[in-house]
Steps between C-alpha positions, in 0.01 A plus 500: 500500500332829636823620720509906574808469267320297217190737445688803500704357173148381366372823544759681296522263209110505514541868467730480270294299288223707479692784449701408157129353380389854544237422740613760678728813464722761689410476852149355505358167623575370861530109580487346877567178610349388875785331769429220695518732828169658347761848380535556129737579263420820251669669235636876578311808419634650153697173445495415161390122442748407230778573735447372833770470777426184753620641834335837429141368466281645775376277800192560695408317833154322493313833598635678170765727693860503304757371696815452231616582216385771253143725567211277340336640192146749590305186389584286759193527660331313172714186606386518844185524446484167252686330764285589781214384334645168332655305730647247267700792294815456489568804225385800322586655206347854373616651173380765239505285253376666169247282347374471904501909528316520164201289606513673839400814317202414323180591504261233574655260644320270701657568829421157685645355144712714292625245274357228345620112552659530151673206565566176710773574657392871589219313694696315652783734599299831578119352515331807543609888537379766648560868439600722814389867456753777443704598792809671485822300544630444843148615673398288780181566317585250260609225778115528618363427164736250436438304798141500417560308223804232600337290746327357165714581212850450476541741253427897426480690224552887613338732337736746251790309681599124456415176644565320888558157489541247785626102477534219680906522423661821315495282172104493495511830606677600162346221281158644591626864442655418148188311414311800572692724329526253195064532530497811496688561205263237316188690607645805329591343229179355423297830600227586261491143369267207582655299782418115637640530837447163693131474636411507855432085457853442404645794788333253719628242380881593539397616834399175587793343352751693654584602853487870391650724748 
């Protein structure tokens, strides 16, 4: 069931969610769900995720213009962006996630790569990430250089600000942000030790195996 109705109440307990497991905090992190009618659904600007209200969540018509309820968050052009150039997105969820921020301000990452396939399911859920160059937030700057990336990735890593994240349904859309957020707290973890991430044989592999999106 993807009713108007339905996804707005998903949306909010999604935020929710997220929100009391501290991926994010105060008024950070916008989610979007797409509408059948090609609009989308958004979460209001300085809305806090943890405490969502249904019939205030703001809708925008399939150009990106708001047409009801509250004023979209500055971001929203990060959402349009993924879903301009992913047709089969059906959500996107961008936090500031703290193990996600951390990595995004390192030196030497490898910016077609920043993390590596640590695990299984981090292959199979993220695949691989790029890192999108500082811009500051809410710069149509930042739209540009994220829409050079999204017609191939479906997720971003910005730099000295948080991860994008789009999916197939707003559940793989958070699945793949929690298990990025999950990696990156294992690649701090292990920093300055000897790693055995998963070779490029066996990312291959799962690739092969699995309809990765």
């Amino acid at each position: 069931m993807n009713t108007e109705n339905h996804l707005r109440e998903r949306i909010c307990q999604c935020g929710a969610s997220m929100f009391r497991r501290g991926l994010t905090f105060g008024s950070t992190g916008n989610i979007s769900c797409r509408l059948d009618d090609g609009g989308w659904l958004m979460t209001p600007t300085n809305a806090s995720l943890g405490e969502l209200d249904p019939a205030r969540l703001s809708r925008l018509d399939a150009a990106g213009r708001h047409i009801g309820g509250d004023p979209p968050t500055k971001e929203a052009f990060l959402h349009r962006v993924m879903y301009a150039a992913r047709t089969g997105t059906r959500a996107v969820v961008h936090l500031h996630s703290t193990h996600s921020v951390a990595v995004s301000c390192l030196c030497g990452l490898d910016p077609a790569n920043c993390l590596p396939p640590l695990t299984a399911y981090y292959v199979m859920r993220v695949g691989r990430l790029p890192l999108v160059p500082y811009h500051p937030p809410g710069d149509e700057s930042l739209a540009y250089a994220c829409e050079a990336l999204a017609g191939t990735h479906h997720a971003l890593l910005l730099a000295n600000h948080g991860p994008v994240v789009a999916g197939s349904s707003l559940e793989n859309a958070m699945y793949a942000t929690e298990e990025l957020e999950e990696t990156a707290r294992l690649f701090l973890l292990l920093q300055n030790r000897l790693t055995s991430p998963l070779t490029a044989e066996q990312v291959e592999d799962l690739r092969a195996r699995h309809a990765l999106w």
